[in-house]
C-alpha positions as CSV (number, residue, x, y, z in Angstrom):
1,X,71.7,75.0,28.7
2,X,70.8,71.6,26.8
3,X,73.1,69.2,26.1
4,X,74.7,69.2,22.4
5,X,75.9,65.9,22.6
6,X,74.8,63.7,19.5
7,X,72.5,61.4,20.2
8,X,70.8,58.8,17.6
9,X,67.8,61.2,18.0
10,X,68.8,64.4,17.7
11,X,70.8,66.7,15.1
12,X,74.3,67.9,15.6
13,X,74.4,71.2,17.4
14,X,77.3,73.4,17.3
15,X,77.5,74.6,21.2
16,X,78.1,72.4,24.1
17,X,78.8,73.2,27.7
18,X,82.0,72.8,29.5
19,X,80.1,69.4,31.1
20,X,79.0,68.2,28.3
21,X,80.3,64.6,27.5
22,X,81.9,64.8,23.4
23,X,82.5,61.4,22.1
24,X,86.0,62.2,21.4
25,X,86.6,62.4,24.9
26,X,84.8,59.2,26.2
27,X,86.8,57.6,23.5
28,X,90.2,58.6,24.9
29,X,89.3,57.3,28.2
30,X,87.9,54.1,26.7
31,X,91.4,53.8,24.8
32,X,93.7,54.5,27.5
33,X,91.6,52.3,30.0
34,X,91.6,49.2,27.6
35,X,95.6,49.6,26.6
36,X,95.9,49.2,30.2
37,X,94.3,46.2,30.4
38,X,95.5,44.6,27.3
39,X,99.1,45.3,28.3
40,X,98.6,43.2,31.8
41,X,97.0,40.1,29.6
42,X,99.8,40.2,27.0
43,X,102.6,40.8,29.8
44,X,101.6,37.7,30.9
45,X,100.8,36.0,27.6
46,X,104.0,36.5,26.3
47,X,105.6,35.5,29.7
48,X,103.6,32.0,29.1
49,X,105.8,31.1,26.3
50,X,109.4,33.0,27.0
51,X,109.7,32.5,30.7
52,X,106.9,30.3,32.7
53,X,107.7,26.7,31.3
54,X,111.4,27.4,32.7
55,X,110.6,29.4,35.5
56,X,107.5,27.7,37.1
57,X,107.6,24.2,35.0
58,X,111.5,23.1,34.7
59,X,110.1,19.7,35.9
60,X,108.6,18.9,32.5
61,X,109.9,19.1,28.9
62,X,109.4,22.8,27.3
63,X,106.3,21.9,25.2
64,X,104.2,20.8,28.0
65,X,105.8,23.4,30.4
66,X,104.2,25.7,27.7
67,X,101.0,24.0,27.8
68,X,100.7,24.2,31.2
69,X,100.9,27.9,31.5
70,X,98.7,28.2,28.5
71,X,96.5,26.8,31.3
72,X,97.3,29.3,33.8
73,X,96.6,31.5,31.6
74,X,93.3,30.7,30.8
75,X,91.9,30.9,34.6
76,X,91.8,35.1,33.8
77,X,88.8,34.2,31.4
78,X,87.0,31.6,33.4
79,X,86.6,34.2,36.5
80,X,86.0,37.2,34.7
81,X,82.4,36.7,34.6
82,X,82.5,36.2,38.3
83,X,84.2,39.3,38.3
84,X,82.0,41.1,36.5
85,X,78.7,40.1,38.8
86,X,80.6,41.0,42.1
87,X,81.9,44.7,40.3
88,X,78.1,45.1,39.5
89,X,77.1,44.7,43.1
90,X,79.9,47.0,44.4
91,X,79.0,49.4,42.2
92,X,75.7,49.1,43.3
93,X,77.1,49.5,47.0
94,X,79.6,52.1,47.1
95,X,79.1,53.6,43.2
96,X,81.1,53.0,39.6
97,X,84.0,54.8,40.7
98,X,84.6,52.9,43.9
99,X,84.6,49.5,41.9
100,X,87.1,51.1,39.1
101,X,89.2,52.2,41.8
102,X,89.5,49.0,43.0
103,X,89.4,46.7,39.9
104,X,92.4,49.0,38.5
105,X,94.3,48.6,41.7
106,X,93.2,44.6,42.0
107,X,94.7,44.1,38.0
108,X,98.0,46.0,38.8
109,X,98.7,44.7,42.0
110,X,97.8,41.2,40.8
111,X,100.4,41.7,37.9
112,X,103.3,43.0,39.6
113,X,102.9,40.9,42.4
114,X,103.7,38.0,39.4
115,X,107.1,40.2,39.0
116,X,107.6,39.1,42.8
117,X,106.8,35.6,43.1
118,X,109.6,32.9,43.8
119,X,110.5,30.0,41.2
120,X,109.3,26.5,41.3
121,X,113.1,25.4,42.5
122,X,112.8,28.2,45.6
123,X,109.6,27.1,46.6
124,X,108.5,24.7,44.6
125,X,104.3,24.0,44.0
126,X,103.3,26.8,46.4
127,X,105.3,29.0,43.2
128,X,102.5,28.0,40.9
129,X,99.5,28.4,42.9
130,X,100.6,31.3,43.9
131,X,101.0,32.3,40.2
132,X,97.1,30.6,39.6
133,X,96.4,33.0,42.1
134,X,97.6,36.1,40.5
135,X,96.0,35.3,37.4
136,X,92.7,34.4,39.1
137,X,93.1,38.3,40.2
138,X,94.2,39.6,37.1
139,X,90.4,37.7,35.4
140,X,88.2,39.3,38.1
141,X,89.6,42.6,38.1
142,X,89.1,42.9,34.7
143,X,85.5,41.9,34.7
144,X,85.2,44.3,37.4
145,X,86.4,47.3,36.0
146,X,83.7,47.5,33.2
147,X,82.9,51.1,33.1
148,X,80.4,51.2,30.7
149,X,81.8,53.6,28.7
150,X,82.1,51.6,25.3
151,X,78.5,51.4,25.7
152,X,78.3,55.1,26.2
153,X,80.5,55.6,23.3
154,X,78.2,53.8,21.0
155,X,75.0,55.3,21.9
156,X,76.2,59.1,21.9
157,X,77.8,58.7,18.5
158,X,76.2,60.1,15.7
159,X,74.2,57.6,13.6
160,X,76.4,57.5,10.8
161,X,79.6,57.1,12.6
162,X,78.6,54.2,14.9
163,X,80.9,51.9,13.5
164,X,84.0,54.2,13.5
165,X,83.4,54.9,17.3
166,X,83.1,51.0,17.8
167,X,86.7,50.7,16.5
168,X,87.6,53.7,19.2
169,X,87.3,51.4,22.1
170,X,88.9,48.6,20.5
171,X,92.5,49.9,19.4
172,X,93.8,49.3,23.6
173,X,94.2,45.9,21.6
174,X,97.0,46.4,19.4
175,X,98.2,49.2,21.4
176,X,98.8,47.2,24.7
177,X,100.0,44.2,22.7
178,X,102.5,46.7,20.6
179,X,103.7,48.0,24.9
180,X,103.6,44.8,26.4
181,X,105.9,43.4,23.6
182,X,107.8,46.3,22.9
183,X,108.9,45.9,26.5
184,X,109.6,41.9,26.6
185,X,111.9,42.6,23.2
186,X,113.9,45.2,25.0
187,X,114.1,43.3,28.0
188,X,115.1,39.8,26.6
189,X,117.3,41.3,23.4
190,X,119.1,42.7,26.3
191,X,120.1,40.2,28.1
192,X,121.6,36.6,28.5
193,X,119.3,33.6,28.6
194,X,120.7,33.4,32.3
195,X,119.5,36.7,33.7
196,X,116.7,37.2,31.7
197,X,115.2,34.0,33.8
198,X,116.3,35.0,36.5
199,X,115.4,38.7,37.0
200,X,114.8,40.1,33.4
201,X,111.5,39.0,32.9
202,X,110.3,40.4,36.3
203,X,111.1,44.2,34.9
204,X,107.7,44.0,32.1
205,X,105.3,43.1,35.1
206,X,106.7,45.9,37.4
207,X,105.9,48.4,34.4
208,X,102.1,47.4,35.0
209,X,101.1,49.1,37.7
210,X,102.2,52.9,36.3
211,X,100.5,51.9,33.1
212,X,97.6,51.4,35.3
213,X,97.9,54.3,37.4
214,X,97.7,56.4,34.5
215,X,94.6,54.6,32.9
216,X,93.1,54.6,36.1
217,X,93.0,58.6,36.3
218,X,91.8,58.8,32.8
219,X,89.0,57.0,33.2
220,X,87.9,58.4,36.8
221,X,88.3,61.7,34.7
222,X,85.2,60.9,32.8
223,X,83.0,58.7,35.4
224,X,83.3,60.8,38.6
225,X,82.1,64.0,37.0
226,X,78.3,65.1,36.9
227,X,77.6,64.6,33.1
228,X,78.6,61.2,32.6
229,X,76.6,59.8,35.4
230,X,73.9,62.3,33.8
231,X,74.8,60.3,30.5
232,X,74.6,56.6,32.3
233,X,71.3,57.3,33.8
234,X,69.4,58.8,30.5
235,X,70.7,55.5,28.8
236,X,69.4,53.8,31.7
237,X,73.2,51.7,31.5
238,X,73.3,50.4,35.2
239,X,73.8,47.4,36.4
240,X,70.5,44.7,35.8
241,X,69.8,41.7,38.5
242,X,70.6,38.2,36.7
243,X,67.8,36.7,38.0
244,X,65.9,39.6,35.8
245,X,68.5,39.6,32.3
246,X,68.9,36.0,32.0
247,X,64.8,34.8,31.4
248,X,64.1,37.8,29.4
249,X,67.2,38.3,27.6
250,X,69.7,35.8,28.3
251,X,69.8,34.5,24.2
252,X,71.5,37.8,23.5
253,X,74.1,37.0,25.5
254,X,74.6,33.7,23.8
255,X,74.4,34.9,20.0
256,X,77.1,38.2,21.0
257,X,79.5,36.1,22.3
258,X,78.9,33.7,19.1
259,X,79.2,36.4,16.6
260,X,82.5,37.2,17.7
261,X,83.8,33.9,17.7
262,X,85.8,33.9,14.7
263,X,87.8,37.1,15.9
264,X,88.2,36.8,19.4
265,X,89.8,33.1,18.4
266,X,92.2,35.1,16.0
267,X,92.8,37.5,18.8
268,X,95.3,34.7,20.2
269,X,96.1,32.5,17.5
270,X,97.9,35.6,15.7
271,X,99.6,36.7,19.1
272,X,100.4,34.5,22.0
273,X,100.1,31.0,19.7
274,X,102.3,31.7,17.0
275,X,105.4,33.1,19.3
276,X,104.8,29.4,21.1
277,X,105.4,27.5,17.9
278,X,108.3,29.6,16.7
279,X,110.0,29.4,21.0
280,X,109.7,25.2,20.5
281,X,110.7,25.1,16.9
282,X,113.4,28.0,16.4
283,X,114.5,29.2,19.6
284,X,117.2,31.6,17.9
285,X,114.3,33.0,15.8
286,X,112.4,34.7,18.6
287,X,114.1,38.0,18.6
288,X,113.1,38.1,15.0
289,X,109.8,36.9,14.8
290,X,108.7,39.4,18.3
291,X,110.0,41.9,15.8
292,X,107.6,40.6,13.2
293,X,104.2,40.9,15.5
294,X,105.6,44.7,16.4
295,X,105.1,45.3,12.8
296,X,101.8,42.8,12.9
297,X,100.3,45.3,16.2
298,X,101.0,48.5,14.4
299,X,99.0,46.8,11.1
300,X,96.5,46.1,13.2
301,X,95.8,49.3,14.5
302,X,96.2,51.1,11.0
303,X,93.9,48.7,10.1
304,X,90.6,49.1,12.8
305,X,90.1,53.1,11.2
306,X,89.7,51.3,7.9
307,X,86.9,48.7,9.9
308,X,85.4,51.6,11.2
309,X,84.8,53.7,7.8
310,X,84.0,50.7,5.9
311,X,81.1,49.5,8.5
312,X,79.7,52.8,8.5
313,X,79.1,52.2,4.4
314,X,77.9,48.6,4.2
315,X,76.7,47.9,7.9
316,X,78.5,46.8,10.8
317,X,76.9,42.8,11.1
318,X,77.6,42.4,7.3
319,X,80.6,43.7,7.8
320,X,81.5,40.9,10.2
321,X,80.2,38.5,8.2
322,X,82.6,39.2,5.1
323,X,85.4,39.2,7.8
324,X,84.9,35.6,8.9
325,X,84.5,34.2,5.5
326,X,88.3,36.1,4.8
327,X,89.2,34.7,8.8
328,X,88.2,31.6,7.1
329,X,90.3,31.6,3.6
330,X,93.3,32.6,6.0
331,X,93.0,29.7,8.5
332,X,92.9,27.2,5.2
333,X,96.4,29.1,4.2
334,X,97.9,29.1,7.7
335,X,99.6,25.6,7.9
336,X,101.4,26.6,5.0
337,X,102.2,30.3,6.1
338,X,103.3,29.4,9.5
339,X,105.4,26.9,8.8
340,X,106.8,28.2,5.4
341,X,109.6,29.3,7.3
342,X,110.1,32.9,8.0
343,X,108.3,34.6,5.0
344,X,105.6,32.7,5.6
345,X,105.5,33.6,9.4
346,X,106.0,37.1,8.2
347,X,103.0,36.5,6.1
348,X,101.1,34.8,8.6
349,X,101.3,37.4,11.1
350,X,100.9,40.8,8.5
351,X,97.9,39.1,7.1
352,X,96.4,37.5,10.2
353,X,96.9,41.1,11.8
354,X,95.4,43.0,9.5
355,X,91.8,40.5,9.2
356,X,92.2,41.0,13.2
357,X,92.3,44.8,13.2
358,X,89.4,44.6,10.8
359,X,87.3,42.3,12.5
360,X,88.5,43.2,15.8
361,X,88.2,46.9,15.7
362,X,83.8,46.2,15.2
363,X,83.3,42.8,16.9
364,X,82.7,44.3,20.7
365,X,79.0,45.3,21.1
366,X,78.0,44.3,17.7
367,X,74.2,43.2,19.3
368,X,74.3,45.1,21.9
369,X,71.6,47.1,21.0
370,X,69.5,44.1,20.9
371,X,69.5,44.3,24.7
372,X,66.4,46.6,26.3
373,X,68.4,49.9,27.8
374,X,67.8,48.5,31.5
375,X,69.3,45.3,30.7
376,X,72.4,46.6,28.0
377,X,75.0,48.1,30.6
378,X,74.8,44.4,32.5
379,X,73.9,42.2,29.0
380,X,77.0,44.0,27.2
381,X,79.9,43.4,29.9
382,X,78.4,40.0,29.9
383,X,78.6,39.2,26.7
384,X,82.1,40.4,26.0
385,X,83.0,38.4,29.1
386,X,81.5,35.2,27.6
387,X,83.1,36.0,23.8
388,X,86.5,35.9,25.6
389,X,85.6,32.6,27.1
390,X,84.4,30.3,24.0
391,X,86.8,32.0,21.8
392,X,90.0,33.2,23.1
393,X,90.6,31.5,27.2
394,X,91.8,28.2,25.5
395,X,92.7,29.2,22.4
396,X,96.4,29.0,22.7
397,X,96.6,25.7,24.9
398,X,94.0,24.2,22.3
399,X,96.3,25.1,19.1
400,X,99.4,23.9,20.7
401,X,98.6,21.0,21.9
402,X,96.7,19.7,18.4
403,X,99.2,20.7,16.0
404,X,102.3,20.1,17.8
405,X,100.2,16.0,17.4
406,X,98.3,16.5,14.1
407,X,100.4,19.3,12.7
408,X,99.5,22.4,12.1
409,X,96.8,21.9,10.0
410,X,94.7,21.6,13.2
411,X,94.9,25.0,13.2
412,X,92.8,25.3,10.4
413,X,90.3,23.4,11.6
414,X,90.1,24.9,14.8
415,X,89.9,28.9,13.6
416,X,87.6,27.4,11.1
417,X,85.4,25.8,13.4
418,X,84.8,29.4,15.0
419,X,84.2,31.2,11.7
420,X,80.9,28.6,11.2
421,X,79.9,29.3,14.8
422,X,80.2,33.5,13.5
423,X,78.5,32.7,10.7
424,X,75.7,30.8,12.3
425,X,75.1,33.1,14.9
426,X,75.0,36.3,12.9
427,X,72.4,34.4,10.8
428,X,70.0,33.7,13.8
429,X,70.2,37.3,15.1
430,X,69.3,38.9,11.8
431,X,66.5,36.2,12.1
432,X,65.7,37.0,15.3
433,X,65.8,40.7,14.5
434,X,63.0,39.8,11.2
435,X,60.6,38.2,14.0
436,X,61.0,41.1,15.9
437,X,60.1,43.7,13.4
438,X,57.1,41.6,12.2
439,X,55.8,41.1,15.6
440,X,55.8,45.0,16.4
């Protein structure tokens, strides 16, 4: 029997096999899968600002203990390309399931094994290598355990609806963030200041690894069995040699990454940035204002439905485009949001939230299909890899340490900055896209 599965050339049919791939269910396991993963960054995020500049940097004051682990933190987004190119080449070994298996188990191993590791007073330096080190883990197993299934996703959904299964993959954002902080609040609400730095803020990273279990069996649900590899191979989404991507299509790599600048750069100056200005400013307000992005993750997520029905109307790149001129009005607003006191932060993070969700939920694989089908399973990985790089590693670090010396108003400038790069970059692909249309 013939598959059923939409395809962008071909109707919808109303009988499918028991193999056949539905985009519902790719979607679940893209969902699940990315939660996973979001949850291990954000466990770690959060840890940054509530427990690291104690635990791992008492020798320094608590703003540039803060700063410091902003640091660590960013070594997860310098590697994950790295990680990305040696997952390609085990999967080209020992096959895609053999390199999720052991990305998934490299991510929650590297995370608990954070939950484990001694404190700069018990073992002083050889504590914060060893925490590098973990975080270097947690950056190449994420690389490595692309999947390709977003990919997947986009090309066997219907037409019409491309945008709204774009938003699918996306909401592990808000999701793991909503877990991951969820589980901090409980953790430090519960406790004293004393044994929540002592053994408290161990509990979050020991969760980890049955979150990932889990995500780990949903996702080999869908790539060991018969159709999806059928599905991988009719797309032709393998992995492509760099030496072969980079001269012939290496630009599209460039321009994705740019044209989700302005988002990915919110991704962290709504989440992991703010709760580090409010920790050095307000220490009794944290409870609260971890309360406050709870509410901010579950607008986000109620927002990326909206992103997908609305791209579907008006077009997914001009959809962006109207998001970073709003991601723009917001930053110009955010000094005095953020440090209006708490209704302001409340403001700050609803609204900030809610243009994430938006521009978040149809950001990922937004030129993708400029890439030729040999070259999009590699060129997409690649590209998110690189948008997480220039816009989100440093984020944090970057925010911190400008307005805690030039106020907050830095901030502005600095989420501003990446809305002109967005802008800029959607206006060279659509140029790009013109030439190429003329020339065939």
């Amino acid at each position: 029997m013939s598959s059923t599965l939409p395809t962008p050339q071909s109707g919808p049919l109303t009988q499918r096999s028991d193999e056949d791939l539905a985009p519902g269910d790719i979607a679940v396991g893209v969902i699940i899968g990315r939660a996973s993963e979001y949850f291990d960054f954000f466990v770690f995020g959060i840890a940054s600002v509530l427990v690291f500049p104690q635990v791992f940097f008492p020798y320094v004051d608590r703003l540039t203990g803060t700063l410091y682990a902003f640091l660590v933190f960013a070594l997860a987004f310098l590697v994950r390309p790295v990680g990305t190119l040696i997952g390609m080449e085990i999967q080209r070994r020992f096959g895609r399931s053999t390199k999720l298996t052991a990305a998934l188990f490299l991510l929650g191993c590297s995370t608990v094994a954070m939950g484990l590791l001694p404190s700069f007073a018990e073992a002083g330096s050889t504590a914060i290598v060893l925490l590098a080190l973990c975080r270097v883990g947690q950056g190449l197993a994420l690389g490595g355990s692309w999947d390709g299934l977003p990919s997947l996703l986009a090309l066997n959904a219907p037409p019409a609806r491309r945008g709204w299964y774009a938003m699918l993959g996306q909401l592990g954002a808000p999701l793991g963030f909503f877990v991951a902080s969820g589980v901090f609040l409980y953790v430090y609400s519960s406790l004293d200041a004393k044994d929540f730095l002592s053994w408290g803020w161990r509990f979050p990273f020991f969760t980890a690894f049955t979150i990932n279990v889990v995500a780990l069996f949903a996702r080999l649900r869908l790539v060991v069995t018969h159709e999806y590899e059928k599905r991988m191979e009719e797309h032709e989404l393998d992995p492509a040699h760099l030496h072969e991507l980079i001269p012939a299509q290496g630009h599209h790599i460039v321009i994705g990454a740019f044209v989700a600048l302005a988002s990915y750069a919110l991704f962290h100056l709504v989440t992991v940035f703010p709760l580090s200005w409010v920790a050095l400013s307000d220490e009794q307000g944290i409870e609260g204002f971890m309360k406050m992005e709870l509410l901010g993750a579950a607008f986000a997520a109620a927002a990326m439905p909206m992103s997908g029905l609305i791209a579907d109307k008006v077009g997914r790149r001009n959809f962006l485009g109207t998001l970073a001129l709003a991601i723009g009005v917001f930053a110009l607003f955010a000094p005095l949001m953020l440090g209006g006191g708490k209704p302001g932060q409340a403001a700050f993070i609803l609204i900030g939230f809610v243009l994430l969700g938006l521009s978040y939920g149809q950001s990922a694989g937004s030129v993708t299909s400029n890439f030729l089908p040999h070259f999009r399973y590699t060129g997409a990985a690649l590209t998110a890899d690189f948008a997480w790089l220039l816009g989100a590693a440093f984020a944090p670090v970057v925010a911190l340490f400008l307005s805690s010396r030039f106020g907050l108003v830095s901030l502005s400038l600095y989420l501003l900055s990446a809305v002109v790069c967005t802008l800029v970059a959607l206006r060279v692909n659509k140029r790009l896209q013109t030439a190429a249309v003329v020339q065939d």
